[in-house]
C-alpha positions as CSV (number, residue, x, y, z in Angstrom):
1,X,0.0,0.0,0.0
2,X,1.2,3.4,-0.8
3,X,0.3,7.0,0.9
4,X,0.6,10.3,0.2
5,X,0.2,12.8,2.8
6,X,-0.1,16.4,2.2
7,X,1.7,18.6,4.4
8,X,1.9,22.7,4.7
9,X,4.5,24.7,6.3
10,X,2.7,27.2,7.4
11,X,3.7,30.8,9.2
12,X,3.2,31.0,12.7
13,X,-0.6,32.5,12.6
14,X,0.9,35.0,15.4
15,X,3.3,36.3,13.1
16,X,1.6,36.7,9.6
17,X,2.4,38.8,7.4
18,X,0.8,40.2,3.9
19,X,2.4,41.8,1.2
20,X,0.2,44.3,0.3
21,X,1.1,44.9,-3.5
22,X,-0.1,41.3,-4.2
23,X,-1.9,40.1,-1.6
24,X,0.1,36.8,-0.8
25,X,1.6,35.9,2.7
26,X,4.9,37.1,3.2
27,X,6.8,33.8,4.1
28,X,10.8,34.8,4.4
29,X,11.7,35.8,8.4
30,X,8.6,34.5,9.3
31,X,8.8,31.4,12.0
32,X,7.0,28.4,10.6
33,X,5.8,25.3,11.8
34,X,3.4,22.0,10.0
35,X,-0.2,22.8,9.8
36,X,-1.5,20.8,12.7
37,X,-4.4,19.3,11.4
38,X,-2.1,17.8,8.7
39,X,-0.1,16.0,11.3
40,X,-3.3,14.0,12.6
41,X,-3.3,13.0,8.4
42,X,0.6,11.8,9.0
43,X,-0.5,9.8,12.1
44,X,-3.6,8.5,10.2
45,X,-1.3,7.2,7.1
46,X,1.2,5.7,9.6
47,X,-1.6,3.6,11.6
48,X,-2.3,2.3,8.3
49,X,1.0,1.1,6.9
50,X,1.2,-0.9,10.6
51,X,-1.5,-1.9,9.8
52,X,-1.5,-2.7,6.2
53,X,2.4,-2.7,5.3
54,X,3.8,-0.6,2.4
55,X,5.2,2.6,2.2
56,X,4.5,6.7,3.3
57,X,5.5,9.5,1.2
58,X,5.0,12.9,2.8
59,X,4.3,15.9,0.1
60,X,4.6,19.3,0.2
61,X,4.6,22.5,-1.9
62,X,6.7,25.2,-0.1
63,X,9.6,27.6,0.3
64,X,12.9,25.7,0.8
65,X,12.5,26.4,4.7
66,X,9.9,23.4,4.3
67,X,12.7,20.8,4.7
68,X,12.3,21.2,8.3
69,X,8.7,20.3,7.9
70,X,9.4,17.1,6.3
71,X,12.3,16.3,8.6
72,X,9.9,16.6,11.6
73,X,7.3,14.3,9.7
74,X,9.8,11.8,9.0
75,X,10.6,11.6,12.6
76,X,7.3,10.3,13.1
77,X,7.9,7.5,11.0
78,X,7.0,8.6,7.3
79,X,8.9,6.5,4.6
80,X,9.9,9.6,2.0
81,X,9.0,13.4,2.0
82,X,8.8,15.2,-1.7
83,X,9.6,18.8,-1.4
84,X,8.5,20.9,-4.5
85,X,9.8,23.9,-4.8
86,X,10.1,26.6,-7.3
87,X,9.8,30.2,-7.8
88,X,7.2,29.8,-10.5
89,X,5.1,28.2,-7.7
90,X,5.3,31.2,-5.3
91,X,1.4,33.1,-4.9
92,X,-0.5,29.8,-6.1
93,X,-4.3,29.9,-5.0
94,X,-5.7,26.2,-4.2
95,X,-6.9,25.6,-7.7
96,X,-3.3,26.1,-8.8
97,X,-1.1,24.3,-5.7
98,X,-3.8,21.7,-6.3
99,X,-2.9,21.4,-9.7
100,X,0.7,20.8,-9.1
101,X,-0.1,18.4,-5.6
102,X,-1.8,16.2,-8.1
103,X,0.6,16.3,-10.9
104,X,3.3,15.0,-8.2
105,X,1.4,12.0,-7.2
106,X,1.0,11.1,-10.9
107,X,4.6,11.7,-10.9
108,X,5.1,9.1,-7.7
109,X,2.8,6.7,-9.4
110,X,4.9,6.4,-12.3
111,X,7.9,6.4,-10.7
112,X,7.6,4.4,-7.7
113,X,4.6,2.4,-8.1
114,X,0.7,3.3,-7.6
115,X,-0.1,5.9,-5.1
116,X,-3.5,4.0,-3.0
117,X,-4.7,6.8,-1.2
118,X,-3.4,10.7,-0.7
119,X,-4.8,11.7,2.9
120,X,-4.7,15.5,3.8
121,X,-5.9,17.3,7.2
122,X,-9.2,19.1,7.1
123,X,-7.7,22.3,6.5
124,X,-4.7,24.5,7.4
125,X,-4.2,27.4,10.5
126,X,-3.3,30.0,8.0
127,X,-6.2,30.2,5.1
128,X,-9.2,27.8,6.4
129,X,-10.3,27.2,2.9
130,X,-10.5,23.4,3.1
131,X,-9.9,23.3,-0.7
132,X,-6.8,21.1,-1.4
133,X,-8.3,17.5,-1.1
134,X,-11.6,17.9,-3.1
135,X,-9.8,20.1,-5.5
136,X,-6.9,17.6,-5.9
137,X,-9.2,14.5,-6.3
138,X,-10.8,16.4,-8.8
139,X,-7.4,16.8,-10.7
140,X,-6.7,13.1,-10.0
141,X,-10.5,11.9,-11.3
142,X,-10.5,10.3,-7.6
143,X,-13.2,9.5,-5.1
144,X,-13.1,12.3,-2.2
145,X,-14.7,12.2,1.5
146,X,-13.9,14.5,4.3
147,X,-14.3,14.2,7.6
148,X,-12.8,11.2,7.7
149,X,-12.8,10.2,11.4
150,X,-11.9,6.4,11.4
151,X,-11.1,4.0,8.3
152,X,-12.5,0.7,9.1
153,X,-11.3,-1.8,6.2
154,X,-8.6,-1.5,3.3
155,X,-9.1,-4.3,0.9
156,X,-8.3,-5.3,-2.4
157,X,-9.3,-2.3,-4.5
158,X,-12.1,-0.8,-2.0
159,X,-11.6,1.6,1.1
160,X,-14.2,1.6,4.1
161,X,-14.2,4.7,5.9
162,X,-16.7,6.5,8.5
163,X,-17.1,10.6,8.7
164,X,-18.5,12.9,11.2
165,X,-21.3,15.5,10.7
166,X,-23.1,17.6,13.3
167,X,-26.1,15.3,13.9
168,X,-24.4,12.0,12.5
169,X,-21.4,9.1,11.8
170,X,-21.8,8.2,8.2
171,X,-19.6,5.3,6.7
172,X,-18.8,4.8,3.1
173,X,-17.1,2.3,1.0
174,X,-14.8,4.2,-2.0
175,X,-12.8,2.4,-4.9
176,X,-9.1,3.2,-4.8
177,X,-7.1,4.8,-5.6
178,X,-9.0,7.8,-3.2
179,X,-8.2,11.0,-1.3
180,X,-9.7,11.4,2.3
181,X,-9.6,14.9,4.3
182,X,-9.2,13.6,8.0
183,X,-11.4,15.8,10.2
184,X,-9.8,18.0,13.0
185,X,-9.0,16.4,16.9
186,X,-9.5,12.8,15.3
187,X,-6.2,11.6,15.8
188,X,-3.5,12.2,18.2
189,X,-0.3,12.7,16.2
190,X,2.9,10.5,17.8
191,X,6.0,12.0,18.9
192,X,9.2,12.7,16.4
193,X,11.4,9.5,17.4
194,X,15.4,10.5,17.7
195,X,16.2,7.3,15.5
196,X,14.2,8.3,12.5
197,X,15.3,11.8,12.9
198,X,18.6,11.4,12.4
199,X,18.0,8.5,9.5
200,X,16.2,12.1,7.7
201,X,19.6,13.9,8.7
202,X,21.8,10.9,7.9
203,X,20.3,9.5,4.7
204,X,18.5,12.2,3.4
205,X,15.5,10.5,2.2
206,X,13.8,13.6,0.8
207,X,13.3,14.3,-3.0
208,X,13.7,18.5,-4.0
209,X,11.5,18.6,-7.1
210,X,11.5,21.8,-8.8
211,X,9.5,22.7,-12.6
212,X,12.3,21.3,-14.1
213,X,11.2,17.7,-12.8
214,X,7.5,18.6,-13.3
215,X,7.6,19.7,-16.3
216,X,4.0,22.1,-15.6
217,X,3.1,24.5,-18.4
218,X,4.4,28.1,-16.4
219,X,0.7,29.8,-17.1
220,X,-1.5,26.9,-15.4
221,X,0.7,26.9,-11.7
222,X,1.4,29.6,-9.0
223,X,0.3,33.1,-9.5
224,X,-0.6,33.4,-13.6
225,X,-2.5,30.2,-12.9
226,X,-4.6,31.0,-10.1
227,X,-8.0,32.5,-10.7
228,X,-8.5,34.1,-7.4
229,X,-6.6,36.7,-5.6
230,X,-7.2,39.4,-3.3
231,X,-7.8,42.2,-4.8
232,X,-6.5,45.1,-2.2
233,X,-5.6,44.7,1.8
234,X,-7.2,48.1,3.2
235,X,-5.3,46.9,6.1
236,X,-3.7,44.8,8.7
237,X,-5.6,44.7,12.1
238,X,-3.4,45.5,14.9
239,X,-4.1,43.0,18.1
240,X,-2.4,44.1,21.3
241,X,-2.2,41.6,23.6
242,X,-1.6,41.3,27.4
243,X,-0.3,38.5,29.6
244,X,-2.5,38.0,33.3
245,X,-2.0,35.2,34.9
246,X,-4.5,34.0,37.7
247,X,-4.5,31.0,39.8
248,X,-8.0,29.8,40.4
249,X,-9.2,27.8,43.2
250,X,-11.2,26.0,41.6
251,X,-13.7,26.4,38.3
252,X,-15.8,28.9,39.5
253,X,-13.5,30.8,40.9
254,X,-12.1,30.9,37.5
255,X,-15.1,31.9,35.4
256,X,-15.1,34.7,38.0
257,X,-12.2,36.6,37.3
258,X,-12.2,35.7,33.8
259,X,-16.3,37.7,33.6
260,X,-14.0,40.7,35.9
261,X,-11.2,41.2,33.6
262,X,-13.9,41.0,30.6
263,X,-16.0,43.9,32.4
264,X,-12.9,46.0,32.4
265,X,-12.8,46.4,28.8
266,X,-15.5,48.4,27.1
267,X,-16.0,46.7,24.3
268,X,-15.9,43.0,25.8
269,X,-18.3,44.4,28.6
270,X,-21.0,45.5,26.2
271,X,-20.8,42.0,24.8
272,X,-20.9,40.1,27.4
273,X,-23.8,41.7,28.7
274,X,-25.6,41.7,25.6
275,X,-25.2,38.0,25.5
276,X,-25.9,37.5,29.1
277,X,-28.5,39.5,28.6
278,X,-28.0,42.7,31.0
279,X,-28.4,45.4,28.0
């Protein structure tokens, strides 16, 4: 069996920056770290190669910076990481860094052998869009589900999977190959081991593929290929922030001070009483 995993490097969401000429996120100086939710997709894809044998590729689109990424991911346990990057890349919407996700597993699959399933996390801390896995099974011609919360049975050409809505568990049976979007605080994602992060420092098992390997038509990928872009940042909210730490005695005694040090601002007072319903 083999998996890809999609994995973002993605700024720390306390330190983003836009640029405001083209409205892109301004990556270089900016401390980074792996979308969380696409961790609980690593750990996912490595409870199923225990179980089911095979092999985990980990792929990501990013600046060079993303190596780290990877590293840390292989740590965990994952087989291979694939890092493409490429100025021509740089500004991609999700149509377009879909479009490229998907031309690297065809890639993978010719290369290596088929790709079974590509599992993704439900979205990422620092655009919420949700996009990439319906987008890149689309690309692929795939079967998609999201919300994936537990997958039950792999067998010989079938997945069986069950997904979480508000008011219900629904299970599905989908022919492979497939792409599942795991959904948030499913799965607890292991720790990096030492071992396996030093075999990603020692033997280097991660690919750098750039447009030279993909060979993607220029117009079709990163900012001339993407059909959405923000059109003007009027600006960039300031949030000042302030450190108080309390002790409580117990949970009441915290809901206490916490409704105080709400009625001390202005703003968070006239909320709170509006929604406890004081006027």
């Amino acid at each position: 069996m083999r998996i890809v995993v999609g994995v973002k490097w993605v700024p720390n969401t306390q330190a983003v920056r836009f640029d405001p000429r083209t409205g892109t996120l301004i990556r270089e100086g900016v401390p980074s770290v792996v979308n969380p939710h696409d961790l609980q997709a690593v750990e996912l894809a490595l409870r199923l190669k225990e179980s089911y044998g095979g092999e985990v590729i980990a792929l990501t689109m990013a600046p060079p910076s993303a190596r780290e990424g990877l590293e840390h991911v292989l740590g965990m346990g994952v087989d291979l990481g694939v890092l493409i990057t490429d100025r021509v890349f740089a500004g991609a919407d999700t149509l377009a860094t879909s479009y490229v996700i998907a031309k690297a597993i065809e890639k993978i699959s010719r290369e290596r052998g088929p790709v079974d399933l590509a599992v993704f996390g439900q979205e990422t801390i620092d655009s919420s869009t949700a996009h990439i896995g319906a987008q890149t099974a689309s690309w692929l011609g795939w079967p998609y589900i999201y919300y994936v919360t537990s997958v039950d049975e792999v067998g010989e050409g079938y997945v069986r999977v069950a997904r979480y809505l508000e008011d219900r568990v629904e299970r599905y049976e989908l022919r492979l190959p497939a792409v599942l979007s795991v959904a948030m605080k499913t799965f607890k994602p292991r720790p990096v081991r030492l071992a396996y992060k030093l075999r990603a420092r020692l033997e280097e098992p991660i690919l750098v593929w750039t447009n030279r390997e993909l060979g993607l038509d220029p117009r079709c990928v990163g900012l001339r290929g993407s059909p959405t872009r923000v059109a003007k940042i009027t600006f960039t909210p300031e949030v000042p922030r302030k450190k108080l730490v309390y002790k409580p005695r117990d949970a009441d005694d915290a809901v206490r001070w916490l409704v105080e040090q709400l009625l001390k601002d202005e703003k968070a007072s006239k909320i709170l009483r509006a929604v406890l319903g004081g006027g």
